[in-house]
mmCIF file as Biopython writes it, N, C-alpha, C and O atoms, coordinates in Angstrom:
data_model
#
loop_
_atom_site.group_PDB
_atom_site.id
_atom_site.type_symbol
_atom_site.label_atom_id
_atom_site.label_alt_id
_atom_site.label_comp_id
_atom_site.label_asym_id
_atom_site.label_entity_id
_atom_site.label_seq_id
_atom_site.pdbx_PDB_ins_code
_atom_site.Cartn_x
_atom_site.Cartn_y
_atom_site.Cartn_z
_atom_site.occupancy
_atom_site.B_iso_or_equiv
_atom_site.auth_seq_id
_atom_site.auth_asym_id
_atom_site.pdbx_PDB_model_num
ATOM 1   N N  . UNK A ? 1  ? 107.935 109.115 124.322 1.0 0.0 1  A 1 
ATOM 2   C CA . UNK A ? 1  ? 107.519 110.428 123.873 1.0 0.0 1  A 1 
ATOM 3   C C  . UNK A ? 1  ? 106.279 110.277 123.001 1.0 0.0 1  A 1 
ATOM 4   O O  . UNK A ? 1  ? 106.377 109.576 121.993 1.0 0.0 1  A 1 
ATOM 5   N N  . UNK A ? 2  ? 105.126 110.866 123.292 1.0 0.0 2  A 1 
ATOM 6   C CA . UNK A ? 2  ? 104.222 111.090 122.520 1.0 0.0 2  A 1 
ATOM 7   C C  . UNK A ? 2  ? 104.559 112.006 121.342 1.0 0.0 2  A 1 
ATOM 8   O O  . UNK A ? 2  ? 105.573 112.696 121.240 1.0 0.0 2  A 1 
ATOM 9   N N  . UNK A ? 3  ? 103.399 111.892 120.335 1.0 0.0 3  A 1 
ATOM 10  C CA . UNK A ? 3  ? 103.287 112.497 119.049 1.0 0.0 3  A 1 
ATOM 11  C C  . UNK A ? 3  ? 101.928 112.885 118.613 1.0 0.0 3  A 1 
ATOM 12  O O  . UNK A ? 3  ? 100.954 112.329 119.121 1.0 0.0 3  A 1 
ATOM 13  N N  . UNK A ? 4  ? 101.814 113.644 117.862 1.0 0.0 4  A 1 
ATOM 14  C CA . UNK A ? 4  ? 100.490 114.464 117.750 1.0 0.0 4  A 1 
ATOM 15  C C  . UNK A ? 4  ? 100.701 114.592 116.017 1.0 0.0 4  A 1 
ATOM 16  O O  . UNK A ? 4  ? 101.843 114.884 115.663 1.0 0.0 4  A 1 
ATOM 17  N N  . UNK A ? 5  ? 99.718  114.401 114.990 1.0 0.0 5  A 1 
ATOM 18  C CA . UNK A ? 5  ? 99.116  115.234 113.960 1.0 0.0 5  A 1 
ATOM 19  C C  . UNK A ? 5  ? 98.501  116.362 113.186 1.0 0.0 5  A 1 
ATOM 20  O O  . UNK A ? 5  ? 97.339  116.218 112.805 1.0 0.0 5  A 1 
ATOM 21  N N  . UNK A ? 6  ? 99.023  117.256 112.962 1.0 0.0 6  A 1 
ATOM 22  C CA . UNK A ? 6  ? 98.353  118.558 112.621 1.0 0.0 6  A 1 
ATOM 23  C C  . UNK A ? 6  ? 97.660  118.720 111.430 1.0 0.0 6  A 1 
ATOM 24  O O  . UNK A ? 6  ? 97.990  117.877 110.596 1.0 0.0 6  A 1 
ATOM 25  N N  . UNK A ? 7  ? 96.742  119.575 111.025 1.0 0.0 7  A 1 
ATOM 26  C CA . UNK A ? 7  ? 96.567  119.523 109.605 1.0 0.0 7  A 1 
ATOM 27  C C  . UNK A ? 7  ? 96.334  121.146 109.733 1.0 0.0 7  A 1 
ATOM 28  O O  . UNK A ? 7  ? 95.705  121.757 110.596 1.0 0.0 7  A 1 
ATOM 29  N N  . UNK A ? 8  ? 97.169  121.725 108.399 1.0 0.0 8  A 1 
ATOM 30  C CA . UNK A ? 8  ? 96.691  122.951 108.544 1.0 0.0 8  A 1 
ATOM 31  C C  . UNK A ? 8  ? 96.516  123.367 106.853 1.0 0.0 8  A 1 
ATOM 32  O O  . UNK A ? 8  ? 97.141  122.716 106.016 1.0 0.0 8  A 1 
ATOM 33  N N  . UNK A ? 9  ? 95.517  124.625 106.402 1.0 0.0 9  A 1 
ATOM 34  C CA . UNK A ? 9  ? 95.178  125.160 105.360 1.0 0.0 9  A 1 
ATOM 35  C C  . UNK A ? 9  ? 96.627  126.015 104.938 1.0 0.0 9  A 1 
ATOM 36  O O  . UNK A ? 9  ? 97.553  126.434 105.632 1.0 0.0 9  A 1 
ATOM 37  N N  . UNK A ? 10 ? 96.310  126.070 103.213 1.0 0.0 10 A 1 
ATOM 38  C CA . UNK A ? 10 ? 97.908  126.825 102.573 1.0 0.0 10 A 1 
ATOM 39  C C  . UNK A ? 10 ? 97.004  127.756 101.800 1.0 0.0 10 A 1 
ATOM 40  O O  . UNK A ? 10 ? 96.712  127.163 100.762 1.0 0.0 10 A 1 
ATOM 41  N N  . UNK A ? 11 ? 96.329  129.148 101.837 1.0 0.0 11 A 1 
ATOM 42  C CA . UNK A ? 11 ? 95.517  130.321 101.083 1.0 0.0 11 A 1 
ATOM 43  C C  . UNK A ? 11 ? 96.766  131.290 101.125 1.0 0.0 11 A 1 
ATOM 44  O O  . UNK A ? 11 ? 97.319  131.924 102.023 1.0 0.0 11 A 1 
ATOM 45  N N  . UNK A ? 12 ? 97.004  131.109 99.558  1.0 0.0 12 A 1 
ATOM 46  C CA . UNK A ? 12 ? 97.227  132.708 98.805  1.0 0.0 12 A 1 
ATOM 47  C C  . UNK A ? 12 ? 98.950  132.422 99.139  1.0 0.0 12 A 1 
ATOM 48  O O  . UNK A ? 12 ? 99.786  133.319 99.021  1.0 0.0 12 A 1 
ATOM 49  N N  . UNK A ? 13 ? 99.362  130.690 99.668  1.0 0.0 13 A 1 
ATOM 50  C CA . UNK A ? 13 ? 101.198 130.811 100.137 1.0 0.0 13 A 1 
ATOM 51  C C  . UNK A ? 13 ? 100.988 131.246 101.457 1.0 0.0 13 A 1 
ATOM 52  O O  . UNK A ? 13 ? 101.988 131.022 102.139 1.0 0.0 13 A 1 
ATOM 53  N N  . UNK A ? 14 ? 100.078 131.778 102.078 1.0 0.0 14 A 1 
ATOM 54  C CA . UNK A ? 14 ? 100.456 131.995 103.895 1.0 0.0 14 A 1 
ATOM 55  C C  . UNK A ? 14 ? 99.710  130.706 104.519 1.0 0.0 14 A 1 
ATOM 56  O O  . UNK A ? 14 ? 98.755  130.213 103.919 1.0 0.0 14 A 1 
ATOM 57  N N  . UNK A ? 15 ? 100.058 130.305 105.440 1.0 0.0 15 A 1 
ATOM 58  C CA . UNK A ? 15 ? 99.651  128.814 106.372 1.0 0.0 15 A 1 
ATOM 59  C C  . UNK A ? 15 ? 98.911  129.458 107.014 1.0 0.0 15 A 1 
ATOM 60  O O  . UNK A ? 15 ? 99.361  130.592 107.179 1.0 0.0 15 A 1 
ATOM 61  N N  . UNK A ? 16 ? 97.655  129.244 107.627 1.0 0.0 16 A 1 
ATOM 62  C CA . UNK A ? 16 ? 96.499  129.110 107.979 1.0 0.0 16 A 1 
ATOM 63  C C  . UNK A ? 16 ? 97.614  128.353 109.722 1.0 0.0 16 A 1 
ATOM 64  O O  . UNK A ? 16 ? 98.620  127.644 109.727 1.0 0.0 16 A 1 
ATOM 65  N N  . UNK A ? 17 ? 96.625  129.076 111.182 1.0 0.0 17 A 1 
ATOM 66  C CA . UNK A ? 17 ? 96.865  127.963 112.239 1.0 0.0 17 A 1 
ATOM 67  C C  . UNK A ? 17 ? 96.261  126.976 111.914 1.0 0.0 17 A 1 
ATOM 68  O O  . UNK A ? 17 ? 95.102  126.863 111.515 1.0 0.0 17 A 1 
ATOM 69  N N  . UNK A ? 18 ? 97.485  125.804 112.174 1.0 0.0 18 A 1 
ATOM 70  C CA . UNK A ? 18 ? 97.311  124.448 112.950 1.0 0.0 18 A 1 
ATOM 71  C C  . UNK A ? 18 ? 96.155  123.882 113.774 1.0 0.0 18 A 1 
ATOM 72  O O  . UNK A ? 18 ? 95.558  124.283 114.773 1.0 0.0 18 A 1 
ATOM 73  N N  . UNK A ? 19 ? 96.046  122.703 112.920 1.0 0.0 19 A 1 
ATOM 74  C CA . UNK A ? 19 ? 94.709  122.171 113.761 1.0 0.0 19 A 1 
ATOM 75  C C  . UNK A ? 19 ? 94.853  121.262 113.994 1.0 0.0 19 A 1 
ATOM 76  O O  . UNK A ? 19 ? 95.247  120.543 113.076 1.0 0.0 19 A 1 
ATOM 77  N N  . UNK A ? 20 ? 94.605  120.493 115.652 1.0 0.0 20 A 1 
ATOM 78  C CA . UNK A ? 20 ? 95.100  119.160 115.468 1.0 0.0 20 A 1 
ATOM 79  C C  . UNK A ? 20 ? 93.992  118.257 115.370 1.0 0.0 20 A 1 
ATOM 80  O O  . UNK A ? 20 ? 92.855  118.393 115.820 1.0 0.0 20 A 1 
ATOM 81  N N  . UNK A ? 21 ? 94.417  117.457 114.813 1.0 0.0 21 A 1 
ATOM 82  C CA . UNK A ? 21 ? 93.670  115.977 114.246 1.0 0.0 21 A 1 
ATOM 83  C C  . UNK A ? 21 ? 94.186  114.820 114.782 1.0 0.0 21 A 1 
ATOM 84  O O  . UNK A ? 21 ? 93.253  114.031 114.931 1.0 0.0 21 A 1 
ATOM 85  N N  . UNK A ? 22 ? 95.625  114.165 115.277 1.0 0.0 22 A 1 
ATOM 86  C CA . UNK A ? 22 ? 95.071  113.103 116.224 1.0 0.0 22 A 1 
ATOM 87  C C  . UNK A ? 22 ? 96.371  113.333 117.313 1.0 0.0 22 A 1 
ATOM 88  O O  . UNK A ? 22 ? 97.267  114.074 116.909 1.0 0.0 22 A 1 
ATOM 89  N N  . UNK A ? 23 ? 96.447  113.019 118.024 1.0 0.0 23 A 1 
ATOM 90  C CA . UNK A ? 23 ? 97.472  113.397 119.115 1.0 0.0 23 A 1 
ATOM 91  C C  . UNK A ? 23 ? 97.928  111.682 119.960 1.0 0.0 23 A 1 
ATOM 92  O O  . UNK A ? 23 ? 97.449  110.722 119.357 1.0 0.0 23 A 1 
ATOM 93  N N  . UNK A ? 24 ? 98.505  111.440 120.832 1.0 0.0 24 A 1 
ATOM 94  C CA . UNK A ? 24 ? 98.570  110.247 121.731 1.0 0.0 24 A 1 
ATOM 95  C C  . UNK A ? 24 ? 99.566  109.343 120.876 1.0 0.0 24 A 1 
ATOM 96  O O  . UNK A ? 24 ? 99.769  108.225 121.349 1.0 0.0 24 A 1 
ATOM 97  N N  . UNK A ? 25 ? 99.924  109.517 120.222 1.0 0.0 25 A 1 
ATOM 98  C CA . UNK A ? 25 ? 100.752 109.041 119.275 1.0 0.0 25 A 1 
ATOM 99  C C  . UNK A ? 25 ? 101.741 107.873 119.902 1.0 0.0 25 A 1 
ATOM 100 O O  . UNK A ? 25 ? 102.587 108.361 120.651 1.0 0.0 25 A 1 
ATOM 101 N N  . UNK A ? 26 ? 101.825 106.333 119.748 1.0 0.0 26 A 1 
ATOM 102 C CA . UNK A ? 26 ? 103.195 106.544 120.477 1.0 0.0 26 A 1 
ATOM 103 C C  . UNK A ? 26 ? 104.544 106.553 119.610 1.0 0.0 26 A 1 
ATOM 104 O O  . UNK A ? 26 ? 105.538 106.504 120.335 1.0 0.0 26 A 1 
ATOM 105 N N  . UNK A ? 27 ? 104.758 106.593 118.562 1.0 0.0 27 A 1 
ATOM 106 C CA . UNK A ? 27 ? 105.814 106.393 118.208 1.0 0.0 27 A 1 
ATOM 107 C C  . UNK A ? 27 ? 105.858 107.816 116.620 1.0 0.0 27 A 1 
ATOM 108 O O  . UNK A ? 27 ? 104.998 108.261 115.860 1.0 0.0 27 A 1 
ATOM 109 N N  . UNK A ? 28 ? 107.374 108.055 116.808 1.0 0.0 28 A 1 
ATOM 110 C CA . UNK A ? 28 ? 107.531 108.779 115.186 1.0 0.0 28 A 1 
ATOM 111 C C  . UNK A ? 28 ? 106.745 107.853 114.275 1.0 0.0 28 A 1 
ATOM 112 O O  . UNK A ? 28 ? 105.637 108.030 113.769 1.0 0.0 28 A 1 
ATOM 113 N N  . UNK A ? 29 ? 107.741 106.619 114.166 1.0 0.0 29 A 1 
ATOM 114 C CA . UNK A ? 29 ? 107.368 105.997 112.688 1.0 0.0 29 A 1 
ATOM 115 C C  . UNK A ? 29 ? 105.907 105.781 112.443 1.0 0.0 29 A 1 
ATOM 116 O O  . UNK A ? 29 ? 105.417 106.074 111.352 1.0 0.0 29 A 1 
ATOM 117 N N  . UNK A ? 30 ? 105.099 105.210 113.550 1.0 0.0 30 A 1 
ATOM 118 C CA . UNK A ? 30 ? 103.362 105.175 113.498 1.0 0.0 30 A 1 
ATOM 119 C C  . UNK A ? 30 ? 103.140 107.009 113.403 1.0 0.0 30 A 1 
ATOM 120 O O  . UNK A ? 30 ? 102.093 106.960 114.048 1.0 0.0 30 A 1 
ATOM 121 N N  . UNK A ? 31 ? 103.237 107.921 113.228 1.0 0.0 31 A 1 
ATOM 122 C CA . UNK A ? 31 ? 102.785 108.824 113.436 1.0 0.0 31 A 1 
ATOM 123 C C  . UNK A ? 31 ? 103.040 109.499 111.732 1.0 0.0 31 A 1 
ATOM 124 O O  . UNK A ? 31 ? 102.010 109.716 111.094 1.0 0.0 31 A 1 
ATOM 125 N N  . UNK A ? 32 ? 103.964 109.709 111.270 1.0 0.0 32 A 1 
ATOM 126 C CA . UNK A ? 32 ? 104.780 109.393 110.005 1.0 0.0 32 A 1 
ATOM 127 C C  . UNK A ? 32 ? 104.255 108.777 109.478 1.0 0.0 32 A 1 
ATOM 128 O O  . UNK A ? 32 ? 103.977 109.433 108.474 1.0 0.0 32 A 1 
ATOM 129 N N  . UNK A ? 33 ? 103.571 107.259 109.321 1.0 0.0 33 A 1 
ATOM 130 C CA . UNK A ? 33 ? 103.085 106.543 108.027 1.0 0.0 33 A 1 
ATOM 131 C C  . UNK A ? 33 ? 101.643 107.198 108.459 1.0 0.0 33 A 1 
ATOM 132 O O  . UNK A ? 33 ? 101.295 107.990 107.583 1.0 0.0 33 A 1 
ATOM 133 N N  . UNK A ? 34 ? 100.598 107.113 109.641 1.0 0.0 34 A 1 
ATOM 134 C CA . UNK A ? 34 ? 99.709  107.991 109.307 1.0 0.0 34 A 1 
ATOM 135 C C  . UNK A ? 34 ? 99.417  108.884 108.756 1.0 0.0 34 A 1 
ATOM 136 O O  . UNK A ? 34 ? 98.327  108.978 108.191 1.0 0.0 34 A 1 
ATOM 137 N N  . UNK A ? 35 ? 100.350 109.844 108.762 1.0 0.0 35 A 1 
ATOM 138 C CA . UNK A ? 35 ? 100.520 111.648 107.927 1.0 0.0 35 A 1 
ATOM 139 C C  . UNK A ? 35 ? 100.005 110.928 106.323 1.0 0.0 35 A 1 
ATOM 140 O O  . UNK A ? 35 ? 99.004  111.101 105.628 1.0 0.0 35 A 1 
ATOM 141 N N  . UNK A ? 36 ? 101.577 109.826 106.138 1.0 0.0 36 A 1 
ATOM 142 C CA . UNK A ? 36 ? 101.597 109.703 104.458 1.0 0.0 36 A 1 
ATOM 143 C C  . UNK A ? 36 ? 100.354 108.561 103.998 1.0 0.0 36 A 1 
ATOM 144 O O  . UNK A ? 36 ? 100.119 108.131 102.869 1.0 0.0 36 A 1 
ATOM 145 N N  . UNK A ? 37 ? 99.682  108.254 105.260 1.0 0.0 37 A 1 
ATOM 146 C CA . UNK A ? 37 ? 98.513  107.304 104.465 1.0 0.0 37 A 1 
ATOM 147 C C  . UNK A ? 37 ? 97.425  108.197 104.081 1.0 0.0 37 A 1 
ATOM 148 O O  . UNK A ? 37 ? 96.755  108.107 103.052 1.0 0.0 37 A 1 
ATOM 149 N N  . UNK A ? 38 ? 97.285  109.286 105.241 1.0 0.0 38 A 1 
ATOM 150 C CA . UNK A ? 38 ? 96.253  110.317 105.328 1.0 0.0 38 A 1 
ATOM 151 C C  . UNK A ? 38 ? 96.299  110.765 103.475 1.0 0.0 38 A 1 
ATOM 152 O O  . UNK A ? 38 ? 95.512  110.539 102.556 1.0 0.0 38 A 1 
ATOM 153 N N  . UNK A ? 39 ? 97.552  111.441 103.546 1.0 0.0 39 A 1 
ATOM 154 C CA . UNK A ? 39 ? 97.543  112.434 102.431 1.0 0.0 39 A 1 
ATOM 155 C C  . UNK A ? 39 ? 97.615  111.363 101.084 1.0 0.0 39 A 1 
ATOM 156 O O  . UNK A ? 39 ? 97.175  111.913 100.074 1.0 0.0 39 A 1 
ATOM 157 N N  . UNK A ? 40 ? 97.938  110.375 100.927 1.0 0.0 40 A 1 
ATOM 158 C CA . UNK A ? 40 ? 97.864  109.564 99.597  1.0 0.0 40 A 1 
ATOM 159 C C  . UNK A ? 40 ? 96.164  109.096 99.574  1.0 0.0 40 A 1 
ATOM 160 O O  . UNK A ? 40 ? 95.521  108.675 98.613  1.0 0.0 40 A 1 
ATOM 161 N N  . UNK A ? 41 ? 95.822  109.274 100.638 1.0 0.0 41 A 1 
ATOM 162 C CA . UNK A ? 41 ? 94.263  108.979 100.154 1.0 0.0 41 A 1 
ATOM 163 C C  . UNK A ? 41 ? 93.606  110.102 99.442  1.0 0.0 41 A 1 
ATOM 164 O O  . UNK A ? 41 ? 92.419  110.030 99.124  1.0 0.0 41 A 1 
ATOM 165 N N  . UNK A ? 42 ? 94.169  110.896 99.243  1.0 0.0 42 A 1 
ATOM 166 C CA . UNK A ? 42 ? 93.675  111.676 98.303  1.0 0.0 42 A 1 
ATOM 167 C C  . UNK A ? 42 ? 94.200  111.910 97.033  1.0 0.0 42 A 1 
ATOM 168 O O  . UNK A ? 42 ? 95.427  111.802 97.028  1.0 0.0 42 A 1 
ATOM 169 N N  . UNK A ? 43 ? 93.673  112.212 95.877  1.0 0.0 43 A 1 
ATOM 170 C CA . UNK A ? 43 ? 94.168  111.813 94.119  1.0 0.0 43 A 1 
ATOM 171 C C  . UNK A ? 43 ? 95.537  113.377 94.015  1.0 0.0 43 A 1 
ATOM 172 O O  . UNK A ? 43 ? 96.500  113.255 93.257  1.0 0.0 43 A 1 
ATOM 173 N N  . UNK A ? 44 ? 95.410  114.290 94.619  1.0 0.0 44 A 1 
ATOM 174 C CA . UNK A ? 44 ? 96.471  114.889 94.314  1.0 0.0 44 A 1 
ATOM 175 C C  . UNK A ? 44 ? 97.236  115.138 95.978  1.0 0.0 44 A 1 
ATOM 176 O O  . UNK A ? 44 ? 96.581  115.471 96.966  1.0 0.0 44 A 1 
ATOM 177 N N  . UNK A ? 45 ? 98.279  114.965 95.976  1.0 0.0 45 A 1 
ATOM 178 C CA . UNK A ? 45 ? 99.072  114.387 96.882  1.0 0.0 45 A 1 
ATOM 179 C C  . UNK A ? 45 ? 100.223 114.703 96.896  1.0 0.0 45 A 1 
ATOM 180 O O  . UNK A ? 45 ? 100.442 115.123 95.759  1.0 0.0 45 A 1 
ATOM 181 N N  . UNK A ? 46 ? 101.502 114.797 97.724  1.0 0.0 46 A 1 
ATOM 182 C CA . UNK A ? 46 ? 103.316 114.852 97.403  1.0 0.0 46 A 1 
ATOM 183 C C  . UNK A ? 46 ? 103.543 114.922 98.980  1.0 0.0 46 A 1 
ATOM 184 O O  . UNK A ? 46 ? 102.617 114.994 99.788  1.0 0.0 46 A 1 
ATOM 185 N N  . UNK A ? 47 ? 105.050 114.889 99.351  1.0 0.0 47 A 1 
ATOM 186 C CA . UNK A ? 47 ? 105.225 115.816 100.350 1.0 0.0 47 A 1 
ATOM 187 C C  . UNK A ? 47 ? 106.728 115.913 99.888  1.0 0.0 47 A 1 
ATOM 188 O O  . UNK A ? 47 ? 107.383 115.255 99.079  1.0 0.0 47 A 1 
ATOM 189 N N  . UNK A ? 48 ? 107.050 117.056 100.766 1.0 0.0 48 A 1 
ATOM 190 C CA . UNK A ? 48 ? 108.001 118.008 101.100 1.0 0.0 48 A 1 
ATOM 191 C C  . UNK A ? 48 ? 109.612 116.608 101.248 1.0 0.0 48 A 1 
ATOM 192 O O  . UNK A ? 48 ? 109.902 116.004 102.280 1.0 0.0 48 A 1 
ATOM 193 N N  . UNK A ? 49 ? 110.185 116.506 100.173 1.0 0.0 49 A 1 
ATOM 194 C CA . UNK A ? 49 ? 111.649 116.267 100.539 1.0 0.0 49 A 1 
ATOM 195 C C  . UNK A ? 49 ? 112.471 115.810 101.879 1.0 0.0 49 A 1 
ATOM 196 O O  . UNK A ? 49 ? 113.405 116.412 102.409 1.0 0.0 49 A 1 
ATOM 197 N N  . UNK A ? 50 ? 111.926 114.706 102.235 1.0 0.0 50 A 1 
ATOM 198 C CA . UNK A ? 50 ? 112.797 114.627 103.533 1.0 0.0 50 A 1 
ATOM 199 C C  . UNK A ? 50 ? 112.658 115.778 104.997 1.0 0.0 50 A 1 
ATOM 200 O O  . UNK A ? 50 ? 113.474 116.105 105.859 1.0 0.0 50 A 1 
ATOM 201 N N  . UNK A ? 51 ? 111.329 116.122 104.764 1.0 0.0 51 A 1 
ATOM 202 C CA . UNK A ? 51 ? 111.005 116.675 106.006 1.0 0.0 51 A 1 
ATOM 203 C C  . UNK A ? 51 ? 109.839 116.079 106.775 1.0 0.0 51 A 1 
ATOM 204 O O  . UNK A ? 51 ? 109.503 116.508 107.879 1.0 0.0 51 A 1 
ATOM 205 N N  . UNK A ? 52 ? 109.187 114.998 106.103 1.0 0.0 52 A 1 
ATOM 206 C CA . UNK A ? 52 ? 107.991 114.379 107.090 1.0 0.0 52 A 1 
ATOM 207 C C  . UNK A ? 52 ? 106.507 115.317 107.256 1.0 0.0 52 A 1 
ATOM 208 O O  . UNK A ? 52 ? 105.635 115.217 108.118 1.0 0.0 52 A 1 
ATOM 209 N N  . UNK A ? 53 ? 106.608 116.313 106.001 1.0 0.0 53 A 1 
ATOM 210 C CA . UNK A ? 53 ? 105.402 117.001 105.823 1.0 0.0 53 A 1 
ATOM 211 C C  . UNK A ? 53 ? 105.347 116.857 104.541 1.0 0.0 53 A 1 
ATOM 212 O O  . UNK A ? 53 ? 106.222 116.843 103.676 1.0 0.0 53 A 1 
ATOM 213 N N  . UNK A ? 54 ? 103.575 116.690 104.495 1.0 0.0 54 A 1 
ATOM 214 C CA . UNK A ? 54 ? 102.960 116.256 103.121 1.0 0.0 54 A 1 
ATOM 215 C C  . UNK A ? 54 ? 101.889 116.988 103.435 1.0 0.0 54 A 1 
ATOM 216 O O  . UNK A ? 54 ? 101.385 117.390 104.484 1.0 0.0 54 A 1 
ATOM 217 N N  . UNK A ? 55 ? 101.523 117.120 101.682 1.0 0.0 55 A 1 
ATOM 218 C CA . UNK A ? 55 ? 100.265 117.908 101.552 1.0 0.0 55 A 1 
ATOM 219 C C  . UNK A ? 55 ? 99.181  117.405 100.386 1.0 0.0 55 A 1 
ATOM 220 O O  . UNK A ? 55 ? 99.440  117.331 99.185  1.0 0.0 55 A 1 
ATOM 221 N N  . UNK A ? 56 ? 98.458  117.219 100.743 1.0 0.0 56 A 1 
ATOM 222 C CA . UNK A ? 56 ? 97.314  117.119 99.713  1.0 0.0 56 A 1 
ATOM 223 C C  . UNK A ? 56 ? 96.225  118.398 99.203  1.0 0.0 56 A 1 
ATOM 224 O O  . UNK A ? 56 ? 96.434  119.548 99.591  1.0 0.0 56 A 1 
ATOM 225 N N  . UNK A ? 57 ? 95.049  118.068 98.296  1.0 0.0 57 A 1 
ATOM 226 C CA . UNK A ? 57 ? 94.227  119.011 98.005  1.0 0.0 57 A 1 
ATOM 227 C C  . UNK A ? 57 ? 93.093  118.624 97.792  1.0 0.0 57 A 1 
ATOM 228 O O  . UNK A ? 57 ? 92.837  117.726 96.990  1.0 0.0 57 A 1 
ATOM 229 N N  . UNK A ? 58 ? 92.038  119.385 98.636  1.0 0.0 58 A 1 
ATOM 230 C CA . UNK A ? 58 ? 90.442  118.759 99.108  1.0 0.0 58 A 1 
ATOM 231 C C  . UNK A ? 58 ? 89.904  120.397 98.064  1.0 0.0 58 A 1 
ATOM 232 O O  . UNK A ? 58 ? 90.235  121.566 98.262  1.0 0.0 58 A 1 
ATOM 233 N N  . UNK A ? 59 ? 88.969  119.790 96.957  1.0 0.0 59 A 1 
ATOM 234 C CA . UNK A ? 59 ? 88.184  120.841 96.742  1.0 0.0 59 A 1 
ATOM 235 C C  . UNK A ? 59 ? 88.858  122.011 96.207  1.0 0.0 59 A 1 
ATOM 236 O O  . UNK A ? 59 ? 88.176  123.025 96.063  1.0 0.0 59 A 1 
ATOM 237 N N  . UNK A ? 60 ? 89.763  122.029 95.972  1.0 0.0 60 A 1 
ATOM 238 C CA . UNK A ? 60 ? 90.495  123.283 95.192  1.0 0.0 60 A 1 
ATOM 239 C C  . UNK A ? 60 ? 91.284  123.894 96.705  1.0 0.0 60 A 1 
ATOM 240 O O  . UNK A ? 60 ? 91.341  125.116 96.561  1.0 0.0 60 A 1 
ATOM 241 N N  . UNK A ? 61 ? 91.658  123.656 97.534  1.0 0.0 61 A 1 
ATOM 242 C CA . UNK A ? 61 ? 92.274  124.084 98.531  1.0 0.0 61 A 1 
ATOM 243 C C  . UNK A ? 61 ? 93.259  123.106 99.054  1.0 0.0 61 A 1 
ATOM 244 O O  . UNK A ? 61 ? 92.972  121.914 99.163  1.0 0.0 61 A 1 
ATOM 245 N N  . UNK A ? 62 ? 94.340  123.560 99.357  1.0 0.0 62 A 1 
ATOM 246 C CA . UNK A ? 62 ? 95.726  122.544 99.759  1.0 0.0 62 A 1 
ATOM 247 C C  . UNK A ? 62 ? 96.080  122.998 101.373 1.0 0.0 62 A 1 
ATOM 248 O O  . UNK A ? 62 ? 96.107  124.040 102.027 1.0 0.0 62 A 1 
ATOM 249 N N  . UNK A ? 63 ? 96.358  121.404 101.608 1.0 0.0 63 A 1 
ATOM 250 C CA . UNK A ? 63 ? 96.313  121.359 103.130 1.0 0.0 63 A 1 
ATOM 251 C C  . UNK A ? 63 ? 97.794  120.827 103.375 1.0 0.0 63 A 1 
ATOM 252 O O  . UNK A ? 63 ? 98.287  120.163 102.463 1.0 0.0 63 A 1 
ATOM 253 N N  . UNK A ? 64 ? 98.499  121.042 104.443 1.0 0.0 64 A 1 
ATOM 254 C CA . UNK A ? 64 ? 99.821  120.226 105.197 1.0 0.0 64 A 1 
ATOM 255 C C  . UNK A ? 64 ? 99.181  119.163 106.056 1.0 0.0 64 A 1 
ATOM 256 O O  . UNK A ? 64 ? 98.010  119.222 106.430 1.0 0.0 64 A 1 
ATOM 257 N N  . UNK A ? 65 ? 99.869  118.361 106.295 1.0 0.0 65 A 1 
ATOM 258 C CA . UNK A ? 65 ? 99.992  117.374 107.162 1.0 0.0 65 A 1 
ATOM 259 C C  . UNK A ? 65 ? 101.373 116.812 107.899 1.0 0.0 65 A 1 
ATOM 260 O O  . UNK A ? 65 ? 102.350 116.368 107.297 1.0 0.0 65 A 1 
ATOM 261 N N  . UNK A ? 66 ? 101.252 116.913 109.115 1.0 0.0 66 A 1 
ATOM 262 C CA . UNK A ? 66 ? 102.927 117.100 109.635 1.0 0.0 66 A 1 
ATOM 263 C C  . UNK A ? 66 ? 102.820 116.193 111.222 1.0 0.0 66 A 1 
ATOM 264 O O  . UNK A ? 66 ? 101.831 116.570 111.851 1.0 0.0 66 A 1 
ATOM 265 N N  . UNK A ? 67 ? 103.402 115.415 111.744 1.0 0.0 67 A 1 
ATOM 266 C CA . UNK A ? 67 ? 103.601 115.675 112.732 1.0 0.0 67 A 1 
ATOM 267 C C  . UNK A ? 67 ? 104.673 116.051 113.732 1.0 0.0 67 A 1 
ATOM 268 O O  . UNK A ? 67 ? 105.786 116.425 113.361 1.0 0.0 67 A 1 
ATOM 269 N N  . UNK A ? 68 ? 104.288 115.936 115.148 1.0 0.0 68 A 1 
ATOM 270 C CA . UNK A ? 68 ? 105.035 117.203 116.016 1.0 0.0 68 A 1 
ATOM 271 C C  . UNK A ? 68 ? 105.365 116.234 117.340 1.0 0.0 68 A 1 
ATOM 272 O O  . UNK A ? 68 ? 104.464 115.428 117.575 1.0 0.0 68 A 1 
ATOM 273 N N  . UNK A ? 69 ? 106.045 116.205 117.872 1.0 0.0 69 A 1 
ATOM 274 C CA . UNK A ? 69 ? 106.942 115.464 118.952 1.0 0.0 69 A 1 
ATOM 275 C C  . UNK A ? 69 ? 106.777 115.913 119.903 1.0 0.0 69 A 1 
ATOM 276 O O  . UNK A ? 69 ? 107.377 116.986 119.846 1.0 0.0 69 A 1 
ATOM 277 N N  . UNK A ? 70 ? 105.929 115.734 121.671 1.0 0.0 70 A 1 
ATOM 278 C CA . UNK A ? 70 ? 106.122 116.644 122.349 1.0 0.0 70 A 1 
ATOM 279 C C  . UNK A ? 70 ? 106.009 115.386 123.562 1.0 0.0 70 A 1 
ATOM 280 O O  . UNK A ? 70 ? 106.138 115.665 124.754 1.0 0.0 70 A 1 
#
């Protein structure tokens, strides 16, 4: 099963569509430490509790990072 990367914008608490950023994925776990390498490269950083979405913040604006199984 392939896997894909999304990144999408968070304005005002409503999510912004999904954009994808890398797709061909082959595995969860490679797809998963990408998300959390992506988003720790940036100085403010977390994710979400045991759901495999993280978010960082570029410039005063906060983004998700998730991926998707298809």
């Amino acid at each position: 099963m392939a896997h894909s990367i999304f990144v999408r914008e968070i304005v005002e608490g409503c999510r912004k569509p999904p954009q994808l950023l890398a797709y061909d994925i082959g595995s969860q776990h490679e797809a998963r430490s990408l998300v959390q390498g992506i988003a720790t490269s940036y100085k403010e950083h977390g994710e979400h509790f045991n759901s495999g979405l993280c978010w960082f913040k570029l410039d005063g604006k906060t983004y998700e990072l998730y991926c998707w199984d298809h």
